[in-house]
N, C-alpha and C positions, 0 to 999 in steps of 0.2 A: 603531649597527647591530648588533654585538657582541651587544646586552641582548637586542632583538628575537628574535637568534635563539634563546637562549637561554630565554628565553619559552614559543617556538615549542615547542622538545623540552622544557620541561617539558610545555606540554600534550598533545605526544603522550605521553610517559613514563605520564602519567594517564590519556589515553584507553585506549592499551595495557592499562593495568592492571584497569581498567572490564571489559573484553572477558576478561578472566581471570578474571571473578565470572561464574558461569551462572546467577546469577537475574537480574542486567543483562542478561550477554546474552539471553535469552528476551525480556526484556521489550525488548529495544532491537531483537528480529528479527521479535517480533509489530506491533511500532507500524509498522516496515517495509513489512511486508506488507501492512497495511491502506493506507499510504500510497498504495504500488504501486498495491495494487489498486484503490481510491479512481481514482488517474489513468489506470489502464487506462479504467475504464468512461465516465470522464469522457471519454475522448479516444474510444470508440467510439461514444459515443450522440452526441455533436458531430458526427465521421463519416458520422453512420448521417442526420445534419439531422433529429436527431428532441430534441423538451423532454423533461425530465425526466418530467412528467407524460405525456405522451404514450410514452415508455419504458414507463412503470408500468403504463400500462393495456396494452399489447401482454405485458407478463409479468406480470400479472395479481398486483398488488401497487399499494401507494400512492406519492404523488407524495413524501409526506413520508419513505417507507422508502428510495427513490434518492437524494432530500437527503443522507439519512442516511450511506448506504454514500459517496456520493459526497466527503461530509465527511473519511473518513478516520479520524472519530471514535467510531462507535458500537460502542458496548460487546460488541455481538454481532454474530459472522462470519456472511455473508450463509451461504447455506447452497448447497451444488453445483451442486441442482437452480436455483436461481435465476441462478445464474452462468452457465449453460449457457441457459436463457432468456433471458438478457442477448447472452450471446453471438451468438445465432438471431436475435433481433429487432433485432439490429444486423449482420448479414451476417458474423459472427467464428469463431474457432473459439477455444475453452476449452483454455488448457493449464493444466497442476499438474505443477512440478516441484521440483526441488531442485538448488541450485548449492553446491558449495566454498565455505564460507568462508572471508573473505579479510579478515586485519585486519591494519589498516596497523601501523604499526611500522619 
């Protein structure tokens, strides 16, 4: 049991130290965001009982570009004005903020 935990804080020791490189961190708070955001819209156009494609054509966009956002993967951040579209066409309201960072340790 002993090894286990010892395991343990080694991999926080390493996570810790990750979080103390700022070109990880950027890249570990962008992928985040997308994640986030990816399940926000997921869970509001679900919400809203509307398909993807049917989304798309209410914010005047394709079915394959809310694929896309909704993936969490693509390479390019939806843009404001579409957020706020998404928002509208699912009954939501658009927030952008910022919170404290907070690394375990």
């Amino acid at each position: 049991m002993a090894k286990g935990k010892k395991t343990y804080a080694n991999v926080r020791k390493i996570f810790k130290q990750d979080f103390e490189d700022s070109e990880f961190l950027f890249h570990y708070e962008e992928q985040r965001a997308r994640s986030q955001l990816a399940m926000a819209v997921i869970k509001a156009r679900k919400a809203a009982g509307l398909t993807q494609a049917e989304l798309a054509d209410v914010v005047e966009t394709t079915q394959s570009a809310i694929a896309r956002l909704e993936s969490g993967n693509d390479s390019r951040m939806p843009s404001l004005p579409l957020l706020a579209r998404i928002a509208a066409a699912t009954g939501k309201r658009l927030i952008v903020g910022f919170e404290k960072l907070r690394v375990a340790g």
